[in-house]
N, C-alpha and C positions, 0 to 999 in steps of 0.2 A: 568550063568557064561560065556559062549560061546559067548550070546550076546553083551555081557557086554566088550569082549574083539574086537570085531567086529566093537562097536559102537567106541571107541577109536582107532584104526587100521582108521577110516574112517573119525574122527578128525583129525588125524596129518595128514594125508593124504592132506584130506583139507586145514589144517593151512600152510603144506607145501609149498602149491599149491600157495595159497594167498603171501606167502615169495616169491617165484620165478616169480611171476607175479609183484610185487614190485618193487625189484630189476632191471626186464629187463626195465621195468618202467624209474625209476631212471635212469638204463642206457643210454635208449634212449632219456631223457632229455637232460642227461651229452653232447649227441654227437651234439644234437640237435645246443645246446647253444654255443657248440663252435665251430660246422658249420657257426651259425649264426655270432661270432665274427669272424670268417675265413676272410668271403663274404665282413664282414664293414669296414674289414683292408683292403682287398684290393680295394675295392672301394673307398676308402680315400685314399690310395696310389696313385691310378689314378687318383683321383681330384686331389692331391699335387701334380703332373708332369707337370700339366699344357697341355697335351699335348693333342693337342682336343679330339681323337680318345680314348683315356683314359679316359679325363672326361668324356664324351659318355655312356663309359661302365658303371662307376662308377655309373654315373646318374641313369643308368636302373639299375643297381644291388639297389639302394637304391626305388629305387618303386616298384621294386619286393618284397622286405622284409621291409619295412615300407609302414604305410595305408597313407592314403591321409591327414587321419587329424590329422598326426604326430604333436604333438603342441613342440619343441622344444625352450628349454628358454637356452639361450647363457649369460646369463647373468643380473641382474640388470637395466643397461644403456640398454639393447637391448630389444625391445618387443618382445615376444613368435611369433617364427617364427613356420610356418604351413607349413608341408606336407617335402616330399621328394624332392622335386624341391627346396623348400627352406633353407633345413640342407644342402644342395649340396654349398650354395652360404655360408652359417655357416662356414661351413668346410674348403672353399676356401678361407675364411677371416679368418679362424684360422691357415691357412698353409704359408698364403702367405703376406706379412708386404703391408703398401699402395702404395709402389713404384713396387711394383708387385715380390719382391727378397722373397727366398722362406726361410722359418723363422727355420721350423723343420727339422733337420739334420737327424734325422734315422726314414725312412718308416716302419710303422707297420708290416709290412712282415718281418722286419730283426729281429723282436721280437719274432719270431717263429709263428704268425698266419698266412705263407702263407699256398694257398692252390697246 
């Protein structure tokens, strides 16, 4: 009997264990992922300013957190553009019209993902 209540004391115990190891889990995805949308707002923000020093940063925040062989597809008419250097010039043709006037009115930071 003794053992028998032992060996269950050391299941839940166990099962416990695995729940709170999950959870911190899950957690740290949760913070992970919205770090990561944090860094892409504002890196987009700084490409939409136009302002060299800006794009700059933007540029390196997007090769810091995207790989080299990013294959991004913008579209149908556009062929899958590659790497971080090239969703940079994506972004810059999604923000800005061909006369170079800037299209999007509210910077992603004003959405609540500054950092």
């Amino acid at each position: 009997m003794i053992m028998f209540v032992l060996t269950i004391g050391f299941a839940l115990e166990s099962r416990s264990e695995k729940q709170c190891n999950y959870f911190q889990e899950k957690s740290k995805a949760i913070q992970e992922i919205d770090l990561f949308r944090r860094w892409c707002a504002k890196a987009t923000d700084g490409i939409g300013t136009g302002v060299d020093q800006l794009v700059k940063e933007g540029r390196q925040t997007y090769k810091r957190i995207f790989s080299k062989d990013l294959v991004n597809s913008a579209g149908r008419a556009i062929p899958p553009q590659i790497g971080p250097k090239a969703l940079v010039q994506v972004v810059a043709g999604a923000i800005f019209d061909a006369t170079g006037k800037r299209t999007r009115k509210m910077p992603l930071s004003d959405l609540g993902y500054a950092i």
